[in-house]
BARO-412679 format. One record per residue: residue number from 1; x, y, z of N, C-alpha, C, O, CB in turn. Coordinates in Angstrom, 1 decimal, always signed. Glycine has a CB too. Layout:
REM residues N
NUM X Y Z X Y Z X Y Z X Y Z X Y Z $
...
REM end
This chain:
REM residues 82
1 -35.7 +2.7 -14.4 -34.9 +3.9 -14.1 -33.9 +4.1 -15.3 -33.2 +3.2 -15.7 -34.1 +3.8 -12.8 $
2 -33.8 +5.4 -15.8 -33.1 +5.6 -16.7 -31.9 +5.4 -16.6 -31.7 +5.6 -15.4 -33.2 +6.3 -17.0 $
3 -30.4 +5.2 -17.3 -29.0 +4.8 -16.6 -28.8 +6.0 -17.6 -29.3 +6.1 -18.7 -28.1 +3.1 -16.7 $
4 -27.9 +7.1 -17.1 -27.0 +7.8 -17.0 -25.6 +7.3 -17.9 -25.2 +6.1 -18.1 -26.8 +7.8 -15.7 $
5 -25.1 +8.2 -18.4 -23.2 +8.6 -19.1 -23.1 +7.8 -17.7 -23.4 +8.1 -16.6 -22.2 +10.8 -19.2 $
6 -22.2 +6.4 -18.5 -21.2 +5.6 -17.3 -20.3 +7.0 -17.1 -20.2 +8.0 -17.7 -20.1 +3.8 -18.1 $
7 -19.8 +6.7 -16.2 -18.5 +7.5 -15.6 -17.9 +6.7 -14.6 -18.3 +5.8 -13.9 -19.0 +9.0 -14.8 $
8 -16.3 +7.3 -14.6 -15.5 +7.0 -12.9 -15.3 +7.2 -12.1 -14.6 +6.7 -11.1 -14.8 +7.0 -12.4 $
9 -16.6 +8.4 -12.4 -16.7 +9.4 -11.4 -17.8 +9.2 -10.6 -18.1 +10.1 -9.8 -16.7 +10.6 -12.0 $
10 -18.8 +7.9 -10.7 -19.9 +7.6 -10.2 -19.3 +6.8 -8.6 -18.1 +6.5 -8.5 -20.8 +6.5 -11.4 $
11 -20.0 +6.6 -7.6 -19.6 +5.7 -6.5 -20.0 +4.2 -7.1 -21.0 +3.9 -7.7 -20.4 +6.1 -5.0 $
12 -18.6 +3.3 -6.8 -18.5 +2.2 -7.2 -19.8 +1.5 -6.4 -20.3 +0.4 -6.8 -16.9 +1.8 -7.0 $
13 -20.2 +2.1 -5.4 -22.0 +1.4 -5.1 -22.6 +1.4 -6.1 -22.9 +0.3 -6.5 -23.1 +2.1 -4.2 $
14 -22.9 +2.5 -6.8 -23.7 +2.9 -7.7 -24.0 +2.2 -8.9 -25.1 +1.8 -9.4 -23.4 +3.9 -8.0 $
15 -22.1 +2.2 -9.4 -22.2 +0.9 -10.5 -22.4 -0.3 -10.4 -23.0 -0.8 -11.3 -21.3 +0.5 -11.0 $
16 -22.0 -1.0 -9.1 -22.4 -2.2 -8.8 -23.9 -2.3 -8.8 -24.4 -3.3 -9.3 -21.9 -2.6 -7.6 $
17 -24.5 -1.4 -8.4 -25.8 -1.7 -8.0 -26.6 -1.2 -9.5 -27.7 -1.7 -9.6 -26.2 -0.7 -6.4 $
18 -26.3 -0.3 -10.6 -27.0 -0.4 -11.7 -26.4 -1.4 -12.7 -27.1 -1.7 -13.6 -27.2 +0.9 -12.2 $
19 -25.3 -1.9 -12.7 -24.4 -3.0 -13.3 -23.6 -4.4 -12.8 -22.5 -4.8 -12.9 -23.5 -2.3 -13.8 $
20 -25.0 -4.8 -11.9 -24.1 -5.8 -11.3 -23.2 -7.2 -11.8 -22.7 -8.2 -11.2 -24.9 -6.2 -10.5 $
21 -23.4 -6.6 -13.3 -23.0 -7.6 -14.4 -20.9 -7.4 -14.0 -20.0 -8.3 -14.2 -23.8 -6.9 -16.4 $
22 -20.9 -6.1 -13.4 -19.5 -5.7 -13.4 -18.9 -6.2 -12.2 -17.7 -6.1 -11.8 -19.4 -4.2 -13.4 $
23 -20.1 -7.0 -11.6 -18.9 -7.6 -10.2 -17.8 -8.6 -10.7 -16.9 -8.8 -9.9 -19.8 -8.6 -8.8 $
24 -17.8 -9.0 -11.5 -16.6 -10.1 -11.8 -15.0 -9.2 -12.6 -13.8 -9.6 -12.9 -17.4 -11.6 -13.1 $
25 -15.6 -7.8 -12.9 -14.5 -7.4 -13.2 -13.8 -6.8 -11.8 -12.6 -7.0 -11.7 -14.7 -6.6 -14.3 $
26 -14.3 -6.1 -11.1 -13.9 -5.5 -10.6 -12.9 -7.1 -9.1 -11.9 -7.1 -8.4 -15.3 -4.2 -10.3 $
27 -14.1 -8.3 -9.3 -12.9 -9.6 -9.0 -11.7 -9.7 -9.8 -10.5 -9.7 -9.4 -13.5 -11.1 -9.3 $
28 -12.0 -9.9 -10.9 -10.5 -9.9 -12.0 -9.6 -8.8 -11.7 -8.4 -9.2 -11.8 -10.9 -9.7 -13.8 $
29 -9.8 -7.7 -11.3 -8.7 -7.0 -10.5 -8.1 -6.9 -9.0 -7.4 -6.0 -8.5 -9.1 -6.0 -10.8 $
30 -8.8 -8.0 -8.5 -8.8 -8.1 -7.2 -8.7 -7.0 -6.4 -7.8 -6.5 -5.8 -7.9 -8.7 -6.8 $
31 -10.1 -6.6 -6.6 -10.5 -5.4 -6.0 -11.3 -5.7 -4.7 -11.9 -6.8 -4.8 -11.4 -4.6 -7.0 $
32 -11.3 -5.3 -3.8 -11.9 -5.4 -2.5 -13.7 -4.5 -2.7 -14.4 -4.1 -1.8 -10.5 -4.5 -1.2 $
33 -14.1 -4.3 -3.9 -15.0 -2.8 -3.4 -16.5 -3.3 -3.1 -17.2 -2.8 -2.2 -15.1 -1.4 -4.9 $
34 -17.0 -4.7 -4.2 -18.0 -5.5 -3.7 -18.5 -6.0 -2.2 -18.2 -7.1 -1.7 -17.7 -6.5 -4.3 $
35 -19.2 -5.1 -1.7 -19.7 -5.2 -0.2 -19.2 -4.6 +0.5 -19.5 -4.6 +1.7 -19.8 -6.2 +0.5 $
36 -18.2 -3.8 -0.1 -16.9 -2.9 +1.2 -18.2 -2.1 +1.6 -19.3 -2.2 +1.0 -15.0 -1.6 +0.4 $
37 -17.8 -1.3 +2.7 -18.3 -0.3 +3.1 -18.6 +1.1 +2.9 -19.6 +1.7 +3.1 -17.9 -0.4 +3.6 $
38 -17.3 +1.4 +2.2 -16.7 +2.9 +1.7 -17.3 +3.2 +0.0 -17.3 +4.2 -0.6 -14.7 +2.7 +1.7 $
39 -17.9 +1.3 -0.6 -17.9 +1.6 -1.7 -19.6 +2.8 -2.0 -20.0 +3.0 -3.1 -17.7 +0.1 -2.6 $
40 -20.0 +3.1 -1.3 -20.9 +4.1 -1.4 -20.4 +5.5 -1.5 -21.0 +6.5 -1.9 -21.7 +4.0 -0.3 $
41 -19.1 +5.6 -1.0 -18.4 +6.9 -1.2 -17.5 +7.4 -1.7 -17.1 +8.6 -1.8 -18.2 +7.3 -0.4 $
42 -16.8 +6.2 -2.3 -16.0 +6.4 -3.5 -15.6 +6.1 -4.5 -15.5 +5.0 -4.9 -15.4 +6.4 -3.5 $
43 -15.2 +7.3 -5.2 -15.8 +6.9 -6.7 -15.1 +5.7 -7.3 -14.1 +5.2 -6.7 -15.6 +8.2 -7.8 $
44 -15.5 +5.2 -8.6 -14.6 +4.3 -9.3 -12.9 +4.5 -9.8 -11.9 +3.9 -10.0 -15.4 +4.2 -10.5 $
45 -13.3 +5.6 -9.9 -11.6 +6.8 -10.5 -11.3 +6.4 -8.8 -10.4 +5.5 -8.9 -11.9 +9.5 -11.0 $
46 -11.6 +6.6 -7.6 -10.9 +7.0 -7.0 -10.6 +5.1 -6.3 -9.8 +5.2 -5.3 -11.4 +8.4 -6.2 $
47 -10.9 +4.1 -6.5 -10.8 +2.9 -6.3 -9.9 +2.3 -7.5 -9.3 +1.2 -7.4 -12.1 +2.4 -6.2 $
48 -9.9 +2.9 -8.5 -8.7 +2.4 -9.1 -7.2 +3.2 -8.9 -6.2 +2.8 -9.5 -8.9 +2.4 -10.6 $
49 -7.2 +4.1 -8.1 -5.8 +4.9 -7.6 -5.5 +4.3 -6.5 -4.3 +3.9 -6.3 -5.8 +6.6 -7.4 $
50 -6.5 +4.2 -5.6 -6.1 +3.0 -4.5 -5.5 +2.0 -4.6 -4.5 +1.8 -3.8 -6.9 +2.4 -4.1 $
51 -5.9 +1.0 -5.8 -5.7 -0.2 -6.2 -4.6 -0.7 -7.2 -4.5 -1.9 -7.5 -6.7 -0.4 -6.6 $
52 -3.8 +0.7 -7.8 -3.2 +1.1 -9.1 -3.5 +0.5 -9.8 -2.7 -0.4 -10.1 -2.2 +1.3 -9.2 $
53 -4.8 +0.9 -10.5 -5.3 +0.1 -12.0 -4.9 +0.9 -12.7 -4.7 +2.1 -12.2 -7.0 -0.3 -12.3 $
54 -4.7 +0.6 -14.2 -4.6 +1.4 -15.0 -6.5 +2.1 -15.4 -7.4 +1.3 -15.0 -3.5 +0.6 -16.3 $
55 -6.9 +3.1 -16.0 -8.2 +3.6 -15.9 -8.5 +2.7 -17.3 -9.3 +1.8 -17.3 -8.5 +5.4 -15.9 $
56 -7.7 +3.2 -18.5 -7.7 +3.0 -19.8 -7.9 +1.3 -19.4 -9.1 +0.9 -19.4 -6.3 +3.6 -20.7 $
57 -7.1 +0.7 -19.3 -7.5 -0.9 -19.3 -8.5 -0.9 -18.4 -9.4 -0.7 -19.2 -6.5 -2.0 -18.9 $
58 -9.0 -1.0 -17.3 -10.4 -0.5 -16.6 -11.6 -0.6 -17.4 -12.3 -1.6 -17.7 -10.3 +1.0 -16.2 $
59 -11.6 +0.9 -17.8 -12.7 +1.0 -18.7 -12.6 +0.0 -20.0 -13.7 -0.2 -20.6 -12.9 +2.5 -19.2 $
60 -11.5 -0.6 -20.4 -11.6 -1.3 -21.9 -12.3 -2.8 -21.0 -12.6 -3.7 -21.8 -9.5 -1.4 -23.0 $
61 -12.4 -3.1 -20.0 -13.2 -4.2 -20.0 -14.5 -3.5 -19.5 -15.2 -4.3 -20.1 -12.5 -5.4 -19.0 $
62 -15.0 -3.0 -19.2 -16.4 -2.5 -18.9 -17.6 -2.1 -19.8 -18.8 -2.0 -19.6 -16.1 -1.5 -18.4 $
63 -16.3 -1.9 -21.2 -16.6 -1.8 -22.4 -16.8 -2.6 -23.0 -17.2 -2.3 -24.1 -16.1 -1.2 -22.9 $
64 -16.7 -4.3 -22.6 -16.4 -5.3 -22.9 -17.7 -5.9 -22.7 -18.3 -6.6 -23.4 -15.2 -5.7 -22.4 $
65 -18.4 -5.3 -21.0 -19.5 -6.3 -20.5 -20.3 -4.9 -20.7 -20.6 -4.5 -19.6 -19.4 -7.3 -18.6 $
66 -20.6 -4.1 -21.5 -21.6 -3.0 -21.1 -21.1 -2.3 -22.5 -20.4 -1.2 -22.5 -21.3 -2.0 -19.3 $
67 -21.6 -3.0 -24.0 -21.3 -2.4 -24.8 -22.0 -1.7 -25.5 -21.8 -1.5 -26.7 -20.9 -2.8 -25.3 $
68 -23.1 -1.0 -24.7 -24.2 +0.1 -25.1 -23.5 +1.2 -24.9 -23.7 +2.1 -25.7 -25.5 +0.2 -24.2 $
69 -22.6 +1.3 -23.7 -22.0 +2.3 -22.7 -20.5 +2.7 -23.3 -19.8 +3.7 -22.9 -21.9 +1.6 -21.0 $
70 -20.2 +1.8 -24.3 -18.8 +1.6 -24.8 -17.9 +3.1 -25.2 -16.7 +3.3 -24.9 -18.9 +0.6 -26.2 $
71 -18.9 +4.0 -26.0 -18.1 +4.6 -26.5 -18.3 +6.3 -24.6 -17.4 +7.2 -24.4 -18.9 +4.9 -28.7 $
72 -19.1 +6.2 -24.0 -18.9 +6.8 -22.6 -17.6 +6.2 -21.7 -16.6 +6.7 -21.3 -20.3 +6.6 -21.7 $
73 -18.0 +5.2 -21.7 -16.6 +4.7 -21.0 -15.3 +5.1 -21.1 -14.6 +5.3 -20.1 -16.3 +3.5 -21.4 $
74 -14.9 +5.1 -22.8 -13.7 +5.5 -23.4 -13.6 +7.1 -23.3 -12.6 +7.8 -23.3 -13.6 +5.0 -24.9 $
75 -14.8 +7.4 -23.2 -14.8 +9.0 -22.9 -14.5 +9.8 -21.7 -13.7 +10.7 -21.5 -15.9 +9.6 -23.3 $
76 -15.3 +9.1 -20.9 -15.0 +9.4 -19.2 -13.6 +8.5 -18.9 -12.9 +9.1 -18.0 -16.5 +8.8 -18.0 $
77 -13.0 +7.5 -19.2 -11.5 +7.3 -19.0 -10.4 +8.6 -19.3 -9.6 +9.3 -18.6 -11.2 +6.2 -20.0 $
78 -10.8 +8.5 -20.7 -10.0 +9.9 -21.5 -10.1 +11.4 -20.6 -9.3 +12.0 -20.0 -10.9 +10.3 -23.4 $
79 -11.6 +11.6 -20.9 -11.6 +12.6 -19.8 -10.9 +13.1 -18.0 -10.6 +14.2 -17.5 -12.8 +12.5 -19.8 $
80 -11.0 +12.0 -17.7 -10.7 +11.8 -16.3 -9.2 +11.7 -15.6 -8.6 +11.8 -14.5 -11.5 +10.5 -16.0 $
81 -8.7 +11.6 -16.9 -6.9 +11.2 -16.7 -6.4 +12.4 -16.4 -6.7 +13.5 -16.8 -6.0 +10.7 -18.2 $
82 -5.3 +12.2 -15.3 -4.3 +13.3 -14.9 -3.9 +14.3 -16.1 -3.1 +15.2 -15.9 -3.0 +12.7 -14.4 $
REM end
């Protein structure tokens, strides 16, 4: 299957489930979203406002384990900001 422009705007299922390389980040932030329930319905953007992550450091580790995706990452962060 082809993978898609990462975004924050994807449901954090989605990423887990096409990048499951990203479950230990989303541990390093002590994030609850791995197996949650909800993570089918909400997006990544909206799991780091929950969680008050910053997006920019977010995406700079994502970019870190997924550096095909690196220069989308920084784009959909940038893009996505208040």
């Amino acid at each position: 299957m082809a993978d898609p422009h990462l975004s924050l705007n994807m449901s954090v299922a989605e990423l887990l489930e096409r990048h499951p390389e990203t479950i230990p980040i989303f541990m390093q932030f002590r994030m609850a979203c791995v197996g949650c329930d909800i993570a089918a319905f909400e997006t990544v953007a909206e799991a780091l406002a929950i969680y008050h992550i910053n997006r920019e450091r977010f995406a700079a580790e994502l970019t870190a384990i997924l550096p095909s995706h690196a220069s989308d990452a920084r784009a959909a962060s940038a893009e996505e900001s208040p």
